[in-house]
OpenMM code with the backbone's topology and positions (N, CA, C; nanometers):
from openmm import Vec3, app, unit

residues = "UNK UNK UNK UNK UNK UNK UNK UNK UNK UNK UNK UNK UNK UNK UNK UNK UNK UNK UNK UNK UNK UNK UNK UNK UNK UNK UNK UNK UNK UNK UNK UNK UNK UNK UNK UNK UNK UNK UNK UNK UNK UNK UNK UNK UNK UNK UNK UNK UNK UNK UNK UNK UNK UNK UNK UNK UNK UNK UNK UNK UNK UNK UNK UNK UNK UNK UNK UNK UNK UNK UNK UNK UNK UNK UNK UNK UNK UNK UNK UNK".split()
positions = [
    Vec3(0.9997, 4.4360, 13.9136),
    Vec3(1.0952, 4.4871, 13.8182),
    Vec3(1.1689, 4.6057, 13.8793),
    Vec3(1.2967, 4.6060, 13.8622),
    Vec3(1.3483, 4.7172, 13.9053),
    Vec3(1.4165, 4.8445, 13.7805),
    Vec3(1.3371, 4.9255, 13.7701),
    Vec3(1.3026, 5.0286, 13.6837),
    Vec3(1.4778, 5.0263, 13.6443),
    Vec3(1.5845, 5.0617, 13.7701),
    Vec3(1.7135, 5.1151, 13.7441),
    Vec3(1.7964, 5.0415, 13.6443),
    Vec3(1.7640, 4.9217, 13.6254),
    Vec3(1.8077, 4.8234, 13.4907),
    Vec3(1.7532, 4.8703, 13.3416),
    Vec3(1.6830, 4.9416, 13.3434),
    Vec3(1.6352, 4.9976, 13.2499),
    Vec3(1.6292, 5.0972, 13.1908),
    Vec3(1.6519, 5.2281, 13.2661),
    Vec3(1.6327, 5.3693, 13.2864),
    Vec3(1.7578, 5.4677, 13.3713),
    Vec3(1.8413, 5.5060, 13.2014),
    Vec3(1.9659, 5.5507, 13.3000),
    Vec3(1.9715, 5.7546, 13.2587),
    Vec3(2.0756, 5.8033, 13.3538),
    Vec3(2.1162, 5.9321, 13.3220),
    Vec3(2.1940, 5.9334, 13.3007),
    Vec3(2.2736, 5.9946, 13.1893),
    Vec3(2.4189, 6.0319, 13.0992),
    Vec3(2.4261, 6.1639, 13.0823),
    Vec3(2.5354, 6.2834, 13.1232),
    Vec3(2.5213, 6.3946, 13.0983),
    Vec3(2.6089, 6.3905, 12.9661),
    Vec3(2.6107, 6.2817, 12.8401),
    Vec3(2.6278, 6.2902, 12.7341),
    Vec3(2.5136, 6.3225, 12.6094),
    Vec3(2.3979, 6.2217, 12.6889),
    Vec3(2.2754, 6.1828, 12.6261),
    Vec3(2.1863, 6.2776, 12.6822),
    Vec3(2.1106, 6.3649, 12.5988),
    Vec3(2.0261, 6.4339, 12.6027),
    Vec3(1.9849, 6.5125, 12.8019),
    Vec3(2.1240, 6.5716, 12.7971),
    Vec3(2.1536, 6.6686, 12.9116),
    Vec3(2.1347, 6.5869, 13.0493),
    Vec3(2.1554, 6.4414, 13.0580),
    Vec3(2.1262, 6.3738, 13.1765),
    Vec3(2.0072, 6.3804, 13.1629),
    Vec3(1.9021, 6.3538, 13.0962),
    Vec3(1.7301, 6.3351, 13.1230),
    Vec3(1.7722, 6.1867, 13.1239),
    Vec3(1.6457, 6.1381, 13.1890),
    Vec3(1.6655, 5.9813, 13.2052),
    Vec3(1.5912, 5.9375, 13.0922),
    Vec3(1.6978, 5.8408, 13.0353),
    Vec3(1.6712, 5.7756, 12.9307),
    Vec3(1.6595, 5.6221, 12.9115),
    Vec3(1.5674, 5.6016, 12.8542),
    Vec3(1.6378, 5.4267, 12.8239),
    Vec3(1.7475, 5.3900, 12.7542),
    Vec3(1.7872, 5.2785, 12.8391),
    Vec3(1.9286, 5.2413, 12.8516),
    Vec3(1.9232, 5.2025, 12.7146),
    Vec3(2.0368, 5.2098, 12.6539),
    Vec3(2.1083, 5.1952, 12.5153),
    Vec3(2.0159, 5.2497, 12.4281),
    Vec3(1.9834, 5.3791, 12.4567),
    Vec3(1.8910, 5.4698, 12.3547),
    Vec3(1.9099, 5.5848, 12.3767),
    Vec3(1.8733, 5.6836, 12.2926),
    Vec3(1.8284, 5.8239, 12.3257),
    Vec3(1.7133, 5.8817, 12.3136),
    Vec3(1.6366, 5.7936, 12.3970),
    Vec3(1.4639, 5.7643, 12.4207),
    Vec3(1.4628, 5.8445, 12.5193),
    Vec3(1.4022, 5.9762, 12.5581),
    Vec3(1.3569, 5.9950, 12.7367),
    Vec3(1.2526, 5.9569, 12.7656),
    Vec3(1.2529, 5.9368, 12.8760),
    Vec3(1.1352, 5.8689, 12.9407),
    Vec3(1.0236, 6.0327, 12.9041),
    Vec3(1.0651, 6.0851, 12.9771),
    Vec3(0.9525, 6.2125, 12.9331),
    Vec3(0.8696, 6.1955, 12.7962),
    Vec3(0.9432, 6.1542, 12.7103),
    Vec3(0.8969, 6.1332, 12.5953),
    Vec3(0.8115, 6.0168, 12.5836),
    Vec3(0.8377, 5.8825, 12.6452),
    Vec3(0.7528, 5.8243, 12.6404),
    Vec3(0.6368, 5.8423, 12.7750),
    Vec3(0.6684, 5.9000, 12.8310),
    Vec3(0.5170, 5.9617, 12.9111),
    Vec3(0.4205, 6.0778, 12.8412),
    Vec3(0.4710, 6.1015, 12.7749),
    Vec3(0.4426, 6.2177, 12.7256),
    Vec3(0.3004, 6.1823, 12.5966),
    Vec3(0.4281, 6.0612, 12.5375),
    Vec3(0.2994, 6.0064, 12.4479),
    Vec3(0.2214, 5.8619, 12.4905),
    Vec3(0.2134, 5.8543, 12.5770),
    Vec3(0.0971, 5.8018, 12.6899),
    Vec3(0.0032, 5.8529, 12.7155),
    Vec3(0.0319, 5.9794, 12.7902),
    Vec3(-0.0565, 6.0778, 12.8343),
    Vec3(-0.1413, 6.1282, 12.7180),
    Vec3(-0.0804, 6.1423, 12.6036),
    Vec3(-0.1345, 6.2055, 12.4912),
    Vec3(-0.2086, 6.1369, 12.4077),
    Vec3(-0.2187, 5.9534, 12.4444),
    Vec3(-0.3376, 5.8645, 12.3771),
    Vec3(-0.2209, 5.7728, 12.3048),
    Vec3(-0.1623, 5.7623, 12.3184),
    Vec3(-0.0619, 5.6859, 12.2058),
    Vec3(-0.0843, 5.5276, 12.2845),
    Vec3(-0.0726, 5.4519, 12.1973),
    Vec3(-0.1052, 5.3048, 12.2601),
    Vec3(0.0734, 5.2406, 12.2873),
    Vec3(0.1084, 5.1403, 12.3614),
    Vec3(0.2655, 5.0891, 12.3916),
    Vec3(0.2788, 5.0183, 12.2404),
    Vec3(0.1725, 5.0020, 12.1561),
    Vec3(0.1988, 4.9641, 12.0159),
    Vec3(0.2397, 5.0877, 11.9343),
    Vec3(0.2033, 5.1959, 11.9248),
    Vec3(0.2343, 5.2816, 11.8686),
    Vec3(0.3718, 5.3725, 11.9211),
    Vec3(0.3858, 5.2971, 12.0612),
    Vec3(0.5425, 5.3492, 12.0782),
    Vec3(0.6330, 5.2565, 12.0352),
    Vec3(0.5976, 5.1613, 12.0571),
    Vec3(0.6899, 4.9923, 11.9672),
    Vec3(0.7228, 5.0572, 11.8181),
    Vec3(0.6391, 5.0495, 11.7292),
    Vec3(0.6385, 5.1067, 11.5846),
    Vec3(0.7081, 5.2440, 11.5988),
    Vec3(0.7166, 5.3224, 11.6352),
    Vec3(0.7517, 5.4442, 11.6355),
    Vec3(0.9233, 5.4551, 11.6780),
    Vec3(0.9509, 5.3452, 11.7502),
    Vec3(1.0584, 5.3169, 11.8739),
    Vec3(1.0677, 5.2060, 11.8828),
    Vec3(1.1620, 5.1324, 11.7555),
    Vec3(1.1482, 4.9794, 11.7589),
    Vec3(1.2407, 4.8978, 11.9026),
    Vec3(1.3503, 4.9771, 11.9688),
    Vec3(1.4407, 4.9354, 11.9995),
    Vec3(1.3594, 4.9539, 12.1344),
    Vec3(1.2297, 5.0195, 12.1717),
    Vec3(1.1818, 4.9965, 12.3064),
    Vec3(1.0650, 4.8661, 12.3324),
    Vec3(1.1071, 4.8212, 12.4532),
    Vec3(1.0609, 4.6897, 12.4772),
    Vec3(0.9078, 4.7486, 12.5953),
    Vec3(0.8703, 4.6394, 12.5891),
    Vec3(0.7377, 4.6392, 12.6711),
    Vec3(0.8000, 4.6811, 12.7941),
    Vec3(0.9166, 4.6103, 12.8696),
    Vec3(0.9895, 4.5983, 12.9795),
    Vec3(1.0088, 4.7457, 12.9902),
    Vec3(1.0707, 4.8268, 12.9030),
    Vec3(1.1457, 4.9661, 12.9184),
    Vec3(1.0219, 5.0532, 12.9258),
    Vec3(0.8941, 5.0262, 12.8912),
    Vec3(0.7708, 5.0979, 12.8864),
    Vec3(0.7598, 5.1158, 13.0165),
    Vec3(0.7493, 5.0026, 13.1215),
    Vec3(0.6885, 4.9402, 13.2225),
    Vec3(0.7998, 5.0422, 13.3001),
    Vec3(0.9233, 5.0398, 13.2680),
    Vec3(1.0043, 5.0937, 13.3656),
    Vec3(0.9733, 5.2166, 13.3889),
    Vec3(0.9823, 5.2776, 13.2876),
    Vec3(0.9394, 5.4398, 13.2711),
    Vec3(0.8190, 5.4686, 13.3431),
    Vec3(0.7188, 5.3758, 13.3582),
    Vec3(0.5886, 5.4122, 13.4148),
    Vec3(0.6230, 5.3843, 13.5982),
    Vec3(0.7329, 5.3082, 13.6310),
    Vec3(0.7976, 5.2775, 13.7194),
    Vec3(0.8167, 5.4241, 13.8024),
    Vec3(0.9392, 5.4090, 13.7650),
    Vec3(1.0342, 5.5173, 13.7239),
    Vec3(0.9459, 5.6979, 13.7528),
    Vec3(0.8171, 5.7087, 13.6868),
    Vec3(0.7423, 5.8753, 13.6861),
    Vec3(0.6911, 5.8012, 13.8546),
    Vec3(0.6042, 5.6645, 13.8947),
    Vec3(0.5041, 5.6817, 14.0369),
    Vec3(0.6991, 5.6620, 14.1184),
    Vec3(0.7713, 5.6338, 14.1055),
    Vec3(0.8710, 5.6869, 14.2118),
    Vec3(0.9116, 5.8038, 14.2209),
    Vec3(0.9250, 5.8706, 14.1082),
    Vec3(0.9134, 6.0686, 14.1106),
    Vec3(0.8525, 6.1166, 14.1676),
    Vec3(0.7347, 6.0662, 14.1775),
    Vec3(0.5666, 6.1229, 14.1772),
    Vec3(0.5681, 6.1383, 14.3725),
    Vec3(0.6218, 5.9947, 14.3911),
    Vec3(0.6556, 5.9173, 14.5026),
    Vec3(0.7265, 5.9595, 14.6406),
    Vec3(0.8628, 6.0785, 14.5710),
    Vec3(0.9283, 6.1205, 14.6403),
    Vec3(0.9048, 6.2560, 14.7300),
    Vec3(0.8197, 6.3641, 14.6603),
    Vec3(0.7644, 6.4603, 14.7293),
    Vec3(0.6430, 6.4539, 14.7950),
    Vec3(0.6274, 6.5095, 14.9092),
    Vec3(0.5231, 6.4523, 15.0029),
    Vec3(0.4062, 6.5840, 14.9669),
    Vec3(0.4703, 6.6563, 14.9231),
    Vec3(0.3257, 6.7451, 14.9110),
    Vec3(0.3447, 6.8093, 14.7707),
    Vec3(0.2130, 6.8572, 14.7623),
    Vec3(0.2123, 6.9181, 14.6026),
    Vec3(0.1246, 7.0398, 14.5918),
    Vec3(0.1686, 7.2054, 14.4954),
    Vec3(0.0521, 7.2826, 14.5071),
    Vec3(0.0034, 7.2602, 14.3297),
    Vec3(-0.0826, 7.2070, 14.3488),
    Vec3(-0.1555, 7.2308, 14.1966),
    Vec3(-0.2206, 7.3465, 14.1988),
    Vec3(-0.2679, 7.4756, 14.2957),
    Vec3(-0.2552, 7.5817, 14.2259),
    Vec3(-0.2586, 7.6095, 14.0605),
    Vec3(-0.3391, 7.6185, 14.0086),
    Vec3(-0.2960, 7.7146, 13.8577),
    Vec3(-0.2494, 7.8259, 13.9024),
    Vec3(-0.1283, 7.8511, 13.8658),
    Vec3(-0.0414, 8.0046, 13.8902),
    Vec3(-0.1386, 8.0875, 13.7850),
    Vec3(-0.1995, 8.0486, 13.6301),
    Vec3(-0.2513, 8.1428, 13.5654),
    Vec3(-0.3503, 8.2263, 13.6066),
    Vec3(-0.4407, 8.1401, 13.6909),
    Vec3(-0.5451, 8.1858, 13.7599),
    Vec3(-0.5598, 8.2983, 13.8364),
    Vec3(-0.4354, 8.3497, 13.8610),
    Vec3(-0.4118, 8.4451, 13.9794),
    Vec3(-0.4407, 8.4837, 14.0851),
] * unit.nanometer
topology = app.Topology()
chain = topology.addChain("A")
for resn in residues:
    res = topology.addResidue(resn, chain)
    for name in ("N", "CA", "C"):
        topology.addAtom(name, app.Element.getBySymbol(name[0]), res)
């Protein structure tokens, strides 16, 4: 699947965050309630106009983000 059929940026739609296409869904948002326990049924019901496909993209879409920087400091800055 290629995520980019699915998952666009508009600096009309919610400041260029990437969104699903013909929505004002961000993907952040649906990672967000992933991460947070939400089932792809409870984003269906919640978000009728998102498809299994646009789920899949988004999850696409964050391991190519994830994908692009080669290193990472997880550091807690709070920690000091």
């Amino acid at each position: 699947m290629n995520w980019r059929n699915h998952i666009v940026c508009n600096p009309e739609i919610l400041v260029s965050k990437p969104t699903i296409k013909g929505t004002r869904i961000s993907v952040e948002l649906m990672l967000r309630g992933l991460a947070s326990g939400w089932t792809q049924e409870q984003i269906f019901e919640s978000y009728p106009r998102v498809t299994d496909t646009d789920v899949n993209a988004a999850l696409e879409f964050a391991v190519e983000a994830v994908g692009v920087k080669s290193t990472w400091d997880l550091t807690d800055p709070k920690s000091g």
